[in-house]
C-alpha positions in Angstrom: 138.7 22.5 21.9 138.4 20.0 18.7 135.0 20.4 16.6 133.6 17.9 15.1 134.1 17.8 11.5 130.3 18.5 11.0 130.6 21.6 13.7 133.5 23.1 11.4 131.8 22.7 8.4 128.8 24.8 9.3 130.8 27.2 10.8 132.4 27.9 8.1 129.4 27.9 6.2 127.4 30.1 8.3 130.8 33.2 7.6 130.2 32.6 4.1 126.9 32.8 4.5 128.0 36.2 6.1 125.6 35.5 9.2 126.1 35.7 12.9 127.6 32.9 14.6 125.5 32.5 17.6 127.4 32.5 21.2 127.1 29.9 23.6 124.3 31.4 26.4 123.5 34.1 23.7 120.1 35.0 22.4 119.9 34.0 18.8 117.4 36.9 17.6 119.0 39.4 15.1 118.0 42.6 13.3 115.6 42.9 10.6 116.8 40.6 7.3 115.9 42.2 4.2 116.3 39.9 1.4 116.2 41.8 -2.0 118.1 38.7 -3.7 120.2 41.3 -6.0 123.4 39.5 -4.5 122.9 36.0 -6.9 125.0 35.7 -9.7 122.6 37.2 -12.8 120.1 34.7 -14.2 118.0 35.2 -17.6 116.6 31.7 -17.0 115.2 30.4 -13.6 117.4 29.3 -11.3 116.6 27.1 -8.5 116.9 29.2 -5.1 117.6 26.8 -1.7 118.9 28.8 0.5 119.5 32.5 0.9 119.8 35.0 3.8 119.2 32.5 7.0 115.7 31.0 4.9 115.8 27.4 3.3 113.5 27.9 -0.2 110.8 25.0 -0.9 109.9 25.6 -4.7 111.3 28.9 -5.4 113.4 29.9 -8.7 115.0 33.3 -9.2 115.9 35.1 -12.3 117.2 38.4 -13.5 115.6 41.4 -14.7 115.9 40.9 -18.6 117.4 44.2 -20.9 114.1 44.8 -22.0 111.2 44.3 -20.5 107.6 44.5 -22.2 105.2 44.7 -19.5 104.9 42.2 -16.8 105.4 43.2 -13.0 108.6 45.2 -12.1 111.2 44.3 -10.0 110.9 46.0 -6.6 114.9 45.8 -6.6 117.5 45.1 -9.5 118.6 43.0 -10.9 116.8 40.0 -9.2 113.5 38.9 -7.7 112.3 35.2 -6.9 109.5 33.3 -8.6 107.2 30.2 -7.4 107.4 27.5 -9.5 104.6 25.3 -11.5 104.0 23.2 -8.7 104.4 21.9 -5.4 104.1 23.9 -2.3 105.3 27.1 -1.9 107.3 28.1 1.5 109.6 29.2 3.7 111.8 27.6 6.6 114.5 28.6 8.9 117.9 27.5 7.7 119.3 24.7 10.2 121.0 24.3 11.8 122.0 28.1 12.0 118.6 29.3 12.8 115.5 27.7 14.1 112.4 30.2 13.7 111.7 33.1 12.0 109.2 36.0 12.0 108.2 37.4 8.4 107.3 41.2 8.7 106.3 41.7 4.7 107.8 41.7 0.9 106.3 43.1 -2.6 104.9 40.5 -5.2 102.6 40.4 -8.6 101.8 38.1 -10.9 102.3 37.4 -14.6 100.9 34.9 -17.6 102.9 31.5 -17.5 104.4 31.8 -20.7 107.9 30.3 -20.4 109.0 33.5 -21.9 109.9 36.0 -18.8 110.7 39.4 -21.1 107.1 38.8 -22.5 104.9 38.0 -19.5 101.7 40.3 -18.6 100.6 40.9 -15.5 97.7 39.3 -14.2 95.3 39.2 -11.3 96.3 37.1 -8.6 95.2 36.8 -5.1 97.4 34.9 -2.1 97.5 33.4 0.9 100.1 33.4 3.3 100.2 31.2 6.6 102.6 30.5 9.5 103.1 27.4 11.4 104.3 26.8 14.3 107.2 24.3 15.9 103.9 21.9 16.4 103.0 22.4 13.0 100.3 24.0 14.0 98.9 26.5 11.6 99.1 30.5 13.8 98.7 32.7 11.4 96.9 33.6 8.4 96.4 36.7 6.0 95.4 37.3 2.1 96.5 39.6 -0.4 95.4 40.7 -4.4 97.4 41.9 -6.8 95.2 43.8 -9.0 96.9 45.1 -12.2 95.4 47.4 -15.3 93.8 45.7 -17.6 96.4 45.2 -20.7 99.6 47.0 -19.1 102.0 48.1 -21.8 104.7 49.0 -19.2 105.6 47.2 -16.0 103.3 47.4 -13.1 104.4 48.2 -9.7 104.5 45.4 -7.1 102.0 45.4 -4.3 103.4 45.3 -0.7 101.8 42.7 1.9 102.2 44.0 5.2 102.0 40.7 7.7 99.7 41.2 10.7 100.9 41.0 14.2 100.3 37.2 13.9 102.9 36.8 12.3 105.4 38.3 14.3 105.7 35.1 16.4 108.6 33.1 16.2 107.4 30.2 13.7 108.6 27.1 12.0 107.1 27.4 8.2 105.1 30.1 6.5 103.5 29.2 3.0 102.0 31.1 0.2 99.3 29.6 -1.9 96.9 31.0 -4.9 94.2 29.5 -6.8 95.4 30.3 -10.6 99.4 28.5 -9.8 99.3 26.6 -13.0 98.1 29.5 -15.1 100.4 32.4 -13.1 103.7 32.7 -12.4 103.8 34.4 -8.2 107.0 36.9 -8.3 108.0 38.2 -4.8 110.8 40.8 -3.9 112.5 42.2 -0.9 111.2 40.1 2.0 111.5 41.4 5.5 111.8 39.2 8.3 113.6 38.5 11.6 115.5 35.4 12.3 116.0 33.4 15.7 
């Protein structure tokens, strides 16, 4: 049988990508995905993330936990963790054409003063919004979290988990995350649990 060069090509892609190559007639659900992000190539500065673990990124940077760190939210995971960036909307698509919904289950975030300097940032108060689309574009689901952090930390605060309702445990096309303060916080975001389909 002769694949098309385009066929190949994401074949190919998808073993690299170390995912399961979906059999013809076969369901195309799989385990839970966790992704912690540790597995990128270390980072002091933000790096632009596209793809990772089955999701396509819209907006995301990642970066690596700096030697030192002075406050600011601490990674769930080491070294890495994922960051929004200063604008534009922030979300979250199934990676085609290897996958073509997914159901997120839940994932740890804070967030910290914009300062351009990451080994410096404080944590600050930030409440989010996450919502899940579906194939119709259709908006299905929708839930809100707060990250509440000491006034003034001098040491790294813990992440907050955000536990996804059962809403979310539909097979969708997009889920966003939004908060009010974007331009004055940075929205960090570790180990994300999901399912892919």
């Amino acid at each position: 049988m002769h694949f098309h060069l385009y066929q190949l090509s994401t074949l190919l892609a998808a073993a690299h990508l170390g995912l399961a190559i979906p059999q013809a007639g076969s369901a195309r659900s799989r385990d839970p995905v966790l992704a912690t992000y540790d597995e990128l190539a270390n980072s002091l500065v933000a790096t632009p993330i596209v793809n990772n673990k089955g999701l396509t990124y819209f907006n995301w940077v990642y970066a690596s936990k700096q030697v030192v760190q002075v406050g600011g939210v601490a990674f769930k995971s080491s070294p890495n963790r994922i960051g929004g960036g200063a604008s534009g909307e922030l979300a979250f698509t199934p990676q085609d054409p290897f996958f073509s919904f997914f159901s997120p289950q839940s994932f740890f975030f804070g967030c910290t003063v914009r300062t351009g300097q990451a080994a410096a940032a404080l944590a600050t108060r930030c409440d989010i919004t996450v919502r899940g689309y579906d194939a119709k574009k259709k908006k299905v689901a929708e839930q809100s979290f707060a990250f509440k952090p000491p006034l003034s930390p001098v040491v790294p605060v813990d992440m907050t988990p955000a536990a996804l309702s059962p809403a979310f445990s539909q097979k969708l096309k997009k889920v966003t995350i939004e908060y009010p303060t974007q331009s004055l916080a940075v929205l960090v975001i570790d180990n994300m649990a999901y399912r892919l389909y």
